[in-house]
N, C-alpha and C positions, 0 to 999 in steps of 0.2 A: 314671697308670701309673708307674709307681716300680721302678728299678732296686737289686736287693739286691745291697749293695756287698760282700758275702761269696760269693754265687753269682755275681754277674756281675761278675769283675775286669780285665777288659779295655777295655770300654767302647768296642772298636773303635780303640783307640788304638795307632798302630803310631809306631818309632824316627822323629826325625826330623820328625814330624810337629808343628809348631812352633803354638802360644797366644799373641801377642804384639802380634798386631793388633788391633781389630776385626773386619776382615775373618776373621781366623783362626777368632778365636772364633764370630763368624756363620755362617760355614761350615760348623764343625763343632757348630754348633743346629742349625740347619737341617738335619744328619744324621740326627734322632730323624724318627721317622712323625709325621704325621699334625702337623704347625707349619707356620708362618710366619713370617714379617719384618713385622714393622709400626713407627711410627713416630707414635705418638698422639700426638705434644703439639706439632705443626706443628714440631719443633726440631729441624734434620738430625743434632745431637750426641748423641740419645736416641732409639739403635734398638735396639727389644727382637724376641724373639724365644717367640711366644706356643704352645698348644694349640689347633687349631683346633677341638674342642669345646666349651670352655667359655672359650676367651678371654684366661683366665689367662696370665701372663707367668713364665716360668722363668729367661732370663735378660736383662738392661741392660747397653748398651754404652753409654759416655760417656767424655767427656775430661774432666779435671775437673785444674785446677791442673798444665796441660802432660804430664798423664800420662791415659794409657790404662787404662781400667778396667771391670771388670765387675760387675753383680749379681748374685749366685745366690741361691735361696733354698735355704735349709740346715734339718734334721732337728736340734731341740734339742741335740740329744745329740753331736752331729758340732760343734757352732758354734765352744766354746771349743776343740775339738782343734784344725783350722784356723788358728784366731786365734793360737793358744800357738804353731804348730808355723812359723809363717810373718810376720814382720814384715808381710808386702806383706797379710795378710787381716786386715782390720779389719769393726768394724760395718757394716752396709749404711747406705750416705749416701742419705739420701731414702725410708728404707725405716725396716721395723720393724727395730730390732736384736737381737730376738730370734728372728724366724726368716730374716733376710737378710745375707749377708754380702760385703761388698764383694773383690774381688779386685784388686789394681792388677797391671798387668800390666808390671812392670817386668824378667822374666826371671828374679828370683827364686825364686819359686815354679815347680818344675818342670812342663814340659807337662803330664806324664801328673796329676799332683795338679788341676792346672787344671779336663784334661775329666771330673778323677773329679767331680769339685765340679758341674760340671755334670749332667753323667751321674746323677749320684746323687737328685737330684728330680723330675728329667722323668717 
């Protein structure tokens, strides 16, 4: 299920409402239907955040080089807008670079871009 990022622009995202942790971001996976929390590779530094119909994973939480970061997977078409528009979003680390894109979450990249980035694959 896939959110249209032209009909649906809020994504439940109110003022204030802070992307900066893990936790944050887990939190607010965890707000789509029908997910969970898992942690496949026995390594408490890689906790994703899956569908529980098919298993797939939408987004990765990890630390990586003293910073906080996430993976989303990104629609072609969206990847270089993101990457151009935001220093902190590069290629997905450990992923394909063509449809995942790394988030660091160093504050830079405003909340509400954050849960859209999320929002926008689930």
């Amino acid at each position: 299920m896939r959110h249209n990022s032209f009909v649906r622009c809020s994504w439940g995202i109110e003022e204030g409402d802070r992307v900066t942790t893990r936790e944050e971001a887990l939190n607010y996976g965890l707000t789509f239907q029908d997910v969970y929390q898992d942690a496949p590779f026995h390594d408490e530094n890689w906790i994703l955040v899956r569908y529980k119909k098919n298993k797939k994973a939408f987004l990765w939480t990890y630390e990586y080089q003293g910073q906080m970061r996430i993976n989303v997977k990104v629609e072609p078409e969206w990847r270089d807008f993101w990457r151009d528009t935001y220093k902190s979003v590069i290629p997905g680390y450990h992923q394909n670079k063509e449809h995942w894109n790394t988030v660091i979450l160093d504050g830079s990249v405003p909340d509400k871009d954050v849960k859209r980035m999320i929002a926008e694959i689930y």
